[in-house]
C-alpha positions in Angstrom: 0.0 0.0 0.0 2.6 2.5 1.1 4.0 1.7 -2.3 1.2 3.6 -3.9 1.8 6.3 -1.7 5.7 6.8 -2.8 4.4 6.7 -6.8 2.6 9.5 -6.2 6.0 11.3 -4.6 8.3 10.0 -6.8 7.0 9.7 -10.4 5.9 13.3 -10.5 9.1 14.0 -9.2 11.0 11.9 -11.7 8.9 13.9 -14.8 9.4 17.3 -13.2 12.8 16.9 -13.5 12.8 15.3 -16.7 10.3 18.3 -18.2 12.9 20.7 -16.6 16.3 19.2 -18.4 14.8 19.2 -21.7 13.0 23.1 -21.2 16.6 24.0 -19.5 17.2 26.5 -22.1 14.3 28.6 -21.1 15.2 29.1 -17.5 18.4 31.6 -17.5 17.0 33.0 -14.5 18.0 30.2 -12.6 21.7 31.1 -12.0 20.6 34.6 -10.7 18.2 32.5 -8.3 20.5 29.7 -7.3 23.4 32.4 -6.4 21.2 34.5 -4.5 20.3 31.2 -2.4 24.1 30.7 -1.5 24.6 34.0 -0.7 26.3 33.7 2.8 24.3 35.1 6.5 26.2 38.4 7.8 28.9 37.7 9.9 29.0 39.3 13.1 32.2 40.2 15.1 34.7 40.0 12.1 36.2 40.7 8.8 35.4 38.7 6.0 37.7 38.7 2.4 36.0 36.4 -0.4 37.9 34.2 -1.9 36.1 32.9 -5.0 32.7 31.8 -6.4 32.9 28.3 -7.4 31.1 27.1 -10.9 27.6 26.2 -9.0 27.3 29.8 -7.5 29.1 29.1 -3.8 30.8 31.8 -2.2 34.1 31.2 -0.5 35.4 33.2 1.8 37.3 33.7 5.2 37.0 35.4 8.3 40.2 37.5 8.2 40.0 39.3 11.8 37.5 38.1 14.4 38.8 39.0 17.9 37.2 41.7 20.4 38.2 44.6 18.1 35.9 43.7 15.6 32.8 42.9 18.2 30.6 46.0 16.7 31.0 45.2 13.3 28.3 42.9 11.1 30.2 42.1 8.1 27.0 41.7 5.3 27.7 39.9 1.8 26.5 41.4 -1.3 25.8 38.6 -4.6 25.2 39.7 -7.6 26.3 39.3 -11.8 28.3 42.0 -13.5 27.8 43.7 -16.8 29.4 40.3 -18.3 27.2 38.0 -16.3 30.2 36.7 -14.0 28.8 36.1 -10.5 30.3 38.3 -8.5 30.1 39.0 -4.2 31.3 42.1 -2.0 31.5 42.2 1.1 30.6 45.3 3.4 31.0 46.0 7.0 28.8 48.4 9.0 30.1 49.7 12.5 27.8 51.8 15.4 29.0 55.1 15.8 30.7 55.7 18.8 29.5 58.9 21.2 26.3 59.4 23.2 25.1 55.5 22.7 28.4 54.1 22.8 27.9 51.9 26.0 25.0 50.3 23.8 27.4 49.7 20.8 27.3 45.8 21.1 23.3 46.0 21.3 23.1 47.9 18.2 25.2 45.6 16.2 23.6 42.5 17.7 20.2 44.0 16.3 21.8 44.8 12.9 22.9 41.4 12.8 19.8 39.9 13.7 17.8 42.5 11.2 20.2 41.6 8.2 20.0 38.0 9.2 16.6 37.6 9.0 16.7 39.4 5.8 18.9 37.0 3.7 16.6 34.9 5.2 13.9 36.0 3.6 15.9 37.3 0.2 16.8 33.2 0.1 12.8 32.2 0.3 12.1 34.6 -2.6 14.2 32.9 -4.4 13.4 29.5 -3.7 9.8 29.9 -4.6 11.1 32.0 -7.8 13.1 28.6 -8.7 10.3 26.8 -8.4 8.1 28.9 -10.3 10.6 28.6 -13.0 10.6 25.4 -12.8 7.1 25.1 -13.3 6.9 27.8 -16.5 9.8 26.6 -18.5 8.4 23.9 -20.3 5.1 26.9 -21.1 7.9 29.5 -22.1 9.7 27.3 -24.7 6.5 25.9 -26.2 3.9 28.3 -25.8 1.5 25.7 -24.7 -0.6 26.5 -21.1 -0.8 22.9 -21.1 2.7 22.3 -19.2 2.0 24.5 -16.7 -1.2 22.8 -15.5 0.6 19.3 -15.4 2.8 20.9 -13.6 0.8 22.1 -11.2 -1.2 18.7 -11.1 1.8 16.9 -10.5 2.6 19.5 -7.6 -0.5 18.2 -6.3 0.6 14.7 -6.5 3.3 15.2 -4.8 1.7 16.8 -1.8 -1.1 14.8 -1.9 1.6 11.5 -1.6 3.8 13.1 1.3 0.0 13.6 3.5 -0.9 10.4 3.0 2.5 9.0 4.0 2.8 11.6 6.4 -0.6 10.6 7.9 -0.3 6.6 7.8 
């Protein structure tokens, strides 16, 4: 029985995929998507160099300071393709300003950290359902045909119809 179940998981699956190699050409907006989603968090307390960005879109990078005198700065990183489409990521740093509030300098960062944390988070969600909306579309855009998109979106249904039922026993 549970058999049933995983073909209504996996087949959809399988011709999703397969729907998505042969439309590939279609969805150039994936690369923008996909290095958006590896975009690194912010770093807090330290200075970060990158390195390189490796053929599936990864930043690397490495923490070049992180001791006490960095502990106000939120180091935030920046992805993004050039004029030539080259992926490309920068790095900046943001400090409180010392003065009035300085005793709260630590708080203030902590806050920017947590603020700019929470929106990669959400920058990376965008573009996961953006990816998947592509992936849906490119079969329509290559074709013209409405008719991809509503397998598409009936084999969506599949699959969250099978994980319920396996879900729920």
């Amino acid at each position: 029985m549970t058999s049933v179940f995983y073909a209504l998981i996996i087949l959809p699956i399988l011709f999703m995929t397969i729907l998505s190699f042969i439309f590939s050409s279609s969805v150039s907006q994936l690369k923008v998507q996909q290095l958006k989603l590896n975009c690194p968090y912010p770093v807090f307390s330290g200075h970060v160099i990158v390195d390189n960005i490796t053929s599936n879109y990864v930043v690397n990078y490495h923490i070049d300071n992180y001791n006490s005198t960095y502990a106000n700065w939120v180091t935030v990183f920046d992805c993004f393709f050039d004029n030539n489409s080259n992926p490309s990521a920068n790095t900046r740093t943001y400090e409180p300003t010392s003065g009035f509030f300085s005793a709260f300098n630590n708080a203030f960062a902590y806050m920017g950290y947590m603020y700019t944390s929470i929106t990669a988070f959400l920058g990376k969600a965008v573009a996961i359902v953006t990816m998947l909306y592509l992936l849906v579309q490119a079969p329509t855009q290559v074709t013209g045909l409405a008719f991809f998109t509503y397998v598409n979106i009936i084999l969506l249904f599949f699959i969250a119809l099978g994980l319920f039922m396996v879900v729920r026993g």
